[in-house]
C-alpha positions as CSV (number, residue, x, y, z in Angstrom):
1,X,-10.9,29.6,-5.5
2,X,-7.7,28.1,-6.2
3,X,-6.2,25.9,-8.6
4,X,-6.7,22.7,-6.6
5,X,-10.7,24.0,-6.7
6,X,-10.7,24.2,-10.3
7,X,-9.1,20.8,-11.1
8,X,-11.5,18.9,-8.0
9,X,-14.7,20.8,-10.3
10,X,-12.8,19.3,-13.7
11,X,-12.5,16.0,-12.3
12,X,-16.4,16.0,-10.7
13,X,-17.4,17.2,-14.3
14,X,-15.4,13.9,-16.1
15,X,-16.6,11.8,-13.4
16,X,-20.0,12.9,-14.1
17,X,-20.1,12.8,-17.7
18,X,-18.3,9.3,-17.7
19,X,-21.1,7.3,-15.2
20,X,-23.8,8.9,-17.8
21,X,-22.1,7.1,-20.3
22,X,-21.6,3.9,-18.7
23,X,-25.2,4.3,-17.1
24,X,-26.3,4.9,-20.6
25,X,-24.9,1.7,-22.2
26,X,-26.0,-0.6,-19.2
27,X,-29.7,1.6,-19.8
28,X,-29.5,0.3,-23.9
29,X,-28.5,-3.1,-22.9
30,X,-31.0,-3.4,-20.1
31,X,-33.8,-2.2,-22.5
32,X,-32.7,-5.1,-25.1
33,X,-32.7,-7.4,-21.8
34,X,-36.4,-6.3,-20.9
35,X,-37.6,-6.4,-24.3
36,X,-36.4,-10.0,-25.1
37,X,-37.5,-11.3,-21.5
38,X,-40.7,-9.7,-21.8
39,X,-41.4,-11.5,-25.3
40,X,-40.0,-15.0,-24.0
41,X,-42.0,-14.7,-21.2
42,X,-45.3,-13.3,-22.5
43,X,-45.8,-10.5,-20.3
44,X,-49.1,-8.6,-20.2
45,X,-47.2,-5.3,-20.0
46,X,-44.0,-5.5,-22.0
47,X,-43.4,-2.0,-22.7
48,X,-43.5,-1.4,-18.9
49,X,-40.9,-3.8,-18.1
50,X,-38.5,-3.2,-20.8
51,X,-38.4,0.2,-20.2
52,X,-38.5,-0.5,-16.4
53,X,-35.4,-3.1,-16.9
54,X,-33.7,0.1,-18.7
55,X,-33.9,2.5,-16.1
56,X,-33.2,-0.5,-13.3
57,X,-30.1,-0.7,-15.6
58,X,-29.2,2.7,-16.3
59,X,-29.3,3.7,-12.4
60,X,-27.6,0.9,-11.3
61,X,-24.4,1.4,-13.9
62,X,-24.5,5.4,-13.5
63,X,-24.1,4.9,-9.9
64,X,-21.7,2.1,-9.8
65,X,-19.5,4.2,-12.1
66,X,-19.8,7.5,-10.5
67,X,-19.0,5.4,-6.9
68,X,-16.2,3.5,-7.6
69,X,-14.9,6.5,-9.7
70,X,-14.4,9.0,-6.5
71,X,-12.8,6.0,-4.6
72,X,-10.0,5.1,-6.6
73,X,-9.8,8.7,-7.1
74,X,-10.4,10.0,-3.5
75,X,-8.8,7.1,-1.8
76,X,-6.0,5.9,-4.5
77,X,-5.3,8.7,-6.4
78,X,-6.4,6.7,-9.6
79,X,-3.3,4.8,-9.1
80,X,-4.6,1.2,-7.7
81,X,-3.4,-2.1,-8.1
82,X,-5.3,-4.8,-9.9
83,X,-6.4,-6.0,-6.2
84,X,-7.7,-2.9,-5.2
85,X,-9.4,-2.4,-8.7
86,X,-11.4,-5.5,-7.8
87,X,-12.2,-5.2,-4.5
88,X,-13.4,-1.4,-5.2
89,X,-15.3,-2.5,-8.0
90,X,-17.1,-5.0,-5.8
91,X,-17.6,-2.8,-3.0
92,X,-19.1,-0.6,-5.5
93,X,-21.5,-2.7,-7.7
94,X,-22.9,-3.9,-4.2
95,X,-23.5,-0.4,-3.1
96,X,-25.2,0.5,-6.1
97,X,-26.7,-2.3,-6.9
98,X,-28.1,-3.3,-3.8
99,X,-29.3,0.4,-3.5
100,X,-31.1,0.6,-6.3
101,X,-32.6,-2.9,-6.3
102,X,-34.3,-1.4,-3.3
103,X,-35.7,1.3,-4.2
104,X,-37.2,-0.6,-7.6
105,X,-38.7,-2.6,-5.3
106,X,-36.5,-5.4,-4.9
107,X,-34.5,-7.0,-1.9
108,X,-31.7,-5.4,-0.6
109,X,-29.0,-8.4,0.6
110,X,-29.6,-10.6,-3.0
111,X,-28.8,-7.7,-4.8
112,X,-25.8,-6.1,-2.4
113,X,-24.5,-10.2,-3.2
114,X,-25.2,-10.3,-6.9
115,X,-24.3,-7.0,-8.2
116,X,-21.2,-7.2,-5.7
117,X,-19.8,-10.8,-7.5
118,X,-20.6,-9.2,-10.8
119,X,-18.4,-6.0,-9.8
120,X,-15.5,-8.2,-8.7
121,X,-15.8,-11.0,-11.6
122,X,-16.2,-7.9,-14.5
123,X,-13.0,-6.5,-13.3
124,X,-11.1,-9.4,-12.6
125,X,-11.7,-10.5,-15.9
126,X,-10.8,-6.8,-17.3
127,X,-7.6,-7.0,-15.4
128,X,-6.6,-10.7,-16.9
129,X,-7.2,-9.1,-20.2
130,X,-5.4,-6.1,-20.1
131,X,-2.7,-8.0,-18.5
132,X,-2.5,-9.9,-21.6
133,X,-2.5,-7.2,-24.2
134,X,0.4,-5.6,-22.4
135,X,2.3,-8.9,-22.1
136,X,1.9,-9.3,-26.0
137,X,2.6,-5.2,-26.7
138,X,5.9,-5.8,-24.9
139,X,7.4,-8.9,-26.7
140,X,8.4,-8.2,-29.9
141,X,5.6,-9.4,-33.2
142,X,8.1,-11.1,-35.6
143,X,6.8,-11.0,-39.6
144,X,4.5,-13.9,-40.8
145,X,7.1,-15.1,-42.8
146,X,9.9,-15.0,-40.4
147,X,7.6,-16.5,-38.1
148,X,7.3,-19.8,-40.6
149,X,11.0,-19.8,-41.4
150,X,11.8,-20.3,-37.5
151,X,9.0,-22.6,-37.8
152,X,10.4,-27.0,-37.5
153,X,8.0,-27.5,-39.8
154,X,9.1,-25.5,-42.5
155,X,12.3,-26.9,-44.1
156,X,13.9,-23.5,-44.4
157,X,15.9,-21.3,-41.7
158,X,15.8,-17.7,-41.5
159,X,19.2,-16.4,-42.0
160,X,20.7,-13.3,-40.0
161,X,22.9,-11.0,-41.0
162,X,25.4,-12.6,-38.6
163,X,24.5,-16.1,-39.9
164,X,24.6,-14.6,-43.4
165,X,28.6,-13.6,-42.7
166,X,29.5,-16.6,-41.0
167,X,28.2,-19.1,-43.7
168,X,30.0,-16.5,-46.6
169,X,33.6,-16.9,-44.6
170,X,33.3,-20.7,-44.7
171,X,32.3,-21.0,-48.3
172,X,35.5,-18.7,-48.9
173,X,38.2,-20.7,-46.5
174,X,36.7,-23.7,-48.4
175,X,37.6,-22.1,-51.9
176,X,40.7,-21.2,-50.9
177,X,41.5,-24.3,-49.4
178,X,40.6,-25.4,-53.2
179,X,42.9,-23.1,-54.5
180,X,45.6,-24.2,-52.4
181,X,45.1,-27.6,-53.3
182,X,44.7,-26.8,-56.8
183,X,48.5,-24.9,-56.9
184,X,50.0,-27.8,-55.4
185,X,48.2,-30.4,-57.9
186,X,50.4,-28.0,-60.5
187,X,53.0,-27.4,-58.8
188,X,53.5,-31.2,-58.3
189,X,52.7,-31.5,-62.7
190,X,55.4,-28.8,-63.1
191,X,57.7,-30.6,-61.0
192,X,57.3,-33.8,-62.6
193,X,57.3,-32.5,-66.5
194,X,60.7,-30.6,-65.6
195,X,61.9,-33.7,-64.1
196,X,61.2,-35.9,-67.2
197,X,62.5,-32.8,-69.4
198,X,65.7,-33.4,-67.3
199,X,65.8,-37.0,-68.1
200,X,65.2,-36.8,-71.0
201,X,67.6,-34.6,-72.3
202,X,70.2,-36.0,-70.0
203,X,71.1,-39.2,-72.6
204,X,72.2,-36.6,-75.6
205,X,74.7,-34.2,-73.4
């Protein structure tokens, strides 16, 4: 046995472990189905059909899981597109669904149908999910409170560093445009006092 063996037993044993676990949530939530349908519709044998309605349940997401977990594996090397997701996860849920409607005594084509739109709908709507949550984990999450200063509603602006240096050089050119002004204004006074000091001394030389 080689290496290849031991990794193809590995990923059996995940695959495994993982439809008990999904066939064990769809059992719990199939039990809590059976139970309320039973009340609401006043069976004679409630206990029967909720715990049927559990393993109905539990078989069909263990094998739905387990199926369309060696296809994308087998077949895509757990490396399919959201397309192929779907259309395995239909092919699946019709499989085992159908399969197991069957053998709990029900009709094979409406459940192939029904469990087959459920496999392609639950996916599709996983994959427009996750889609979104990558979408939003890519783009950068500003703060709350630079969000509301880059808000139009709020009458304040959020000020970069850039912005920041930009307004502090205008503010300075304008005060030393002041100052410039401001040394002429007594440059111009000087000029004119020395002038009148000029005239007026001029009369007594």
């Amino acid at each position: 046995m080689g290496p290849k063996d031991d990794q193809n037993k590995l990923d059996n044993l995940a695959i495994f472990q993982s439809s008990l676990k999904v066939g064990a949530l769809a059992g719990s939530a199939g039990i809590v189905y059976g139970g309320a349908s039973s009340i609401l519709r006043s069976l004679p044998h409630s206990i029967i059909h909720t715990f049927s309605s559990g393993i109905h349940w539990f078989a069909c997401g263990s094998s739905f899981w387990w199926l369309r977990s060696n296809i994308l594996r087998i077949n895509f090397e757990d490396n399919a597109t959201s397309k192929q997701l779907g259309y395995t996860s239909a092919f699946s849920g019709g499989i085992a669904g159908g399969s197991i409607t069957r053998l709990m005594g029900g009709r094979l084509v409406p459940g192939v149908v029904v469990y087959s739109l459920l496999g392609y709908v639950g996916q599709s709507s996983f994959n427009a999910v996750e889609k979104w949550r990558l979408e939003n984990a890519q783009s950068i999450s500003k703060p709350l409170l630079q969000r509301m200063a880059d808000s139009r509603w709020v009458p304040l602006r959020s000020l970069s560093d850039e912005d920041y240096k930009r307004i502090l050089n205008e503010k300075l050119l304008s005060i030393e445009t002041e100052i410039a002004l401001l040394d002429e204004k007594i440059l111009e006074i000087q000029s004119a006092e020395i002038s009148r000091d000029d005239n007026n001394s001029s009369p007594h030389s």
